[in-house]
VOGU-3710 file (C-alpha; in Angstrom, 3 decimals, decimal comma):
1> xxxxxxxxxx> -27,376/18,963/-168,258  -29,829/16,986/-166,670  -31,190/17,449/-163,080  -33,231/15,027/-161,331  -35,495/15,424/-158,622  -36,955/12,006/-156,548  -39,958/12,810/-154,083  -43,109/10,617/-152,882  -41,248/9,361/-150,306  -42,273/8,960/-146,351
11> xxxxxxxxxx> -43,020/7,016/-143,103  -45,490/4,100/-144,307  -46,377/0,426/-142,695  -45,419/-2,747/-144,323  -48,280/-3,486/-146,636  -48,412/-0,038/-148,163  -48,064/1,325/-151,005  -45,330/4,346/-152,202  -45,079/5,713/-155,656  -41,881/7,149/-156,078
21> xxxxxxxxxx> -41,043/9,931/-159,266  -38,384/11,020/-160,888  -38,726/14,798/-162,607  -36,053/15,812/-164,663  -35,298/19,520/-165,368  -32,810/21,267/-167,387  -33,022/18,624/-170,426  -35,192/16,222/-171,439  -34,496/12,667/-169,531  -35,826/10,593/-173,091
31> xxxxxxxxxx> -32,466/9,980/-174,374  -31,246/8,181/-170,962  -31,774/5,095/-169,825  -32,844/5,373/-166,350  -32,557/3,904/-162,586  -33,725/3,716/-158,879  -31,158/3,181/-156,346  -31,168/2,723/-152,805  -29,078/2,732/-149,768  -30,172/1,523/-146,267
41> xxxxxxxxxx> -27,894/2,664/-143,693  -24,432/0,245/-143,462  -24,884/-1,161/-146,757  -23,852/-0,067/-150,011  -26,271/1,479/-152,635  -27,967/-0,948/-154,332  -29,918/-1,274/-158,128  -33,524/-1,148/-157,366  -34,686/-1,278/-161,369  -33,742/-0,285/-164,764
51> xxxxxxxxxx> -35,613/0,957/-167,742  -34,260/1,510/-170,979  -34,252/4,532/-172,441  -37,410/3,418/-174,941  -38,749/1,674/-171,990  -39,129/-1,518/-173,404  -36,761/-3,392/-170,882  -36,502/-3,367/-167,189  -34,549/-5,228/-164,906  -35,223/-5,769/-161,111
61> xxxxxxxxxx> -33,033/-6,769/-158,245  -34,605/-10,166/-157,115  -35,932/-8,596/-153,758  -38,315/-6,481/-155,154  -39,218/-8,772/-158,397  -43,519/-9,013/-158,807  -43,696/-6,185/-156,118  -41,962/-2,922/-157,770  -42,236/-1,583/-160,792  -40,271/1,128/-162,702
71> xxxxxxxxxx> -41,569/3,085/-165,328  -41,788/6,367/-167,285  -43,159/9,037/-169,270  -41,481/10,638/-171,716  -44,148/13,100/-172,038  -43,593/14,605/-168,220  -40,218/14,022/-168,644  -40,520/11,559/-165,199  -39,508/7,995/-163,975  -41,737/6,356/-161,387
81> xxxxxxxxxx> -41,060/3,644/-158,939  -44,224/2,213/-157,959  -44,090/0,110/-154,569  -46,354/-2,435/-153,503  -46,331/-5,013/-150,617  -43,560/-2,672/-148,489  -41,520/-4,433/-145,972  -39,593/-2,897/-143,464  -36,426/-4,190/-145,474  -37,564/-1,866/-148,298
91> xxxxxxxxxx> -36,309/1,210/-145,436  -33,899/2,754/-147,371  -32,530/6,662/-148,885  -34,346/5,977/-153,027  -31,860/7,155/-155,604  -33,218/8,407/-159,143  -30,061/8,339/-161,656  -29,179/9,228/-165,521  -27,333/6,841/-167,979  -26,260/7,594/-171,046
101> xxxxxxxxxx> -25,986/3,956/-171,560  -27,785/2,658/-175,018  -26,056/-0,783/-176,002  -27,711/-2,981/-172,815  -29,741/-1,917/-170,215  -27,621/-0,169/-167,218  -27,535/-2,341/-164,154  -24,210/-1,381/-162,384  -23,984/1,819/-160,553  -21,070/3,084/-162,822
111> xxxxxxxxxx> -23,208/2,629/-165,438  -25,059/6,224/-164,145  -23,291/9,237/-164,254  -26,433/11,739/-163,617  -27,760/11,385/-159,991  -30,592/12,845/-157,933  -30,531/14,070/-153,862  -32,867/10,725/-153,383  -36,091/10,341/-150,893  -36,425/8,375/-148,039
121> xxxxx> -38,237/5,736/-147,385  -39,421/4,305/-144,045  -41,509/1,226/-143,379  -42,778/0,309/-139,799  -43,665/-2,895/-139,077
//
């Protein structure tokens, strides 16, 4: 089994910068296709970006396109979220998540079965 662990989260003002990571223990994270999620308080948890499990394709939710990125290294058996341009909209609990998923990339949140405690992220305006 696979356990994930999210941290590089914390208070930050619009305009910064947050990397975000994703270490998996347990079992190697390679053979999943992987995910950030978030959830702001109120709203329902939301796909931040994909990345297949060869990391050829990502997918973005339209408010963060051209200012996140997702990526990984198979190597240190990690995800990353890198975060540019913050907003205070970006405020939210980050959600690292598993899918097993190998036909299209995973963009629905049933698609994950394998979820980290997430990281929070605050940005002050």
């Amino acid at each position: 089994q696979v356990e994930l662990v999210e941290s590089g989260g914390g208070l930050v003002q619009a305009g910064d910068s947050l990397r975000l990571s994703c270490a998996a223990s347990g079992r190697t994270c390679s053979s999943f296709a992987m995910g950030w999620f978030r959830q702001s308080r109120g709203k329902k948890r939301e796909l931040v970006g994909a990345i297949s499990q060869p990391g050829r394709h990502t997918s973005y939710a339209d408010s963060v396109k051209g200012r996140f990125t997702i990526s990984r290294d198979h190597a240190k058996n990690t995800v990353y979220l890198q975060m540019n341009t913050l907003k205070p909209e970006d405020t939210a609990d980050y959600y690292c998540a598993a899918s097993p998923q190998i036909m299209r990339l995973p963009t629905l949140e049933n698609d994950y079965d394998i979820w980290g405690q997430g990281t929070q992220v605050t940005v002050s305006s």
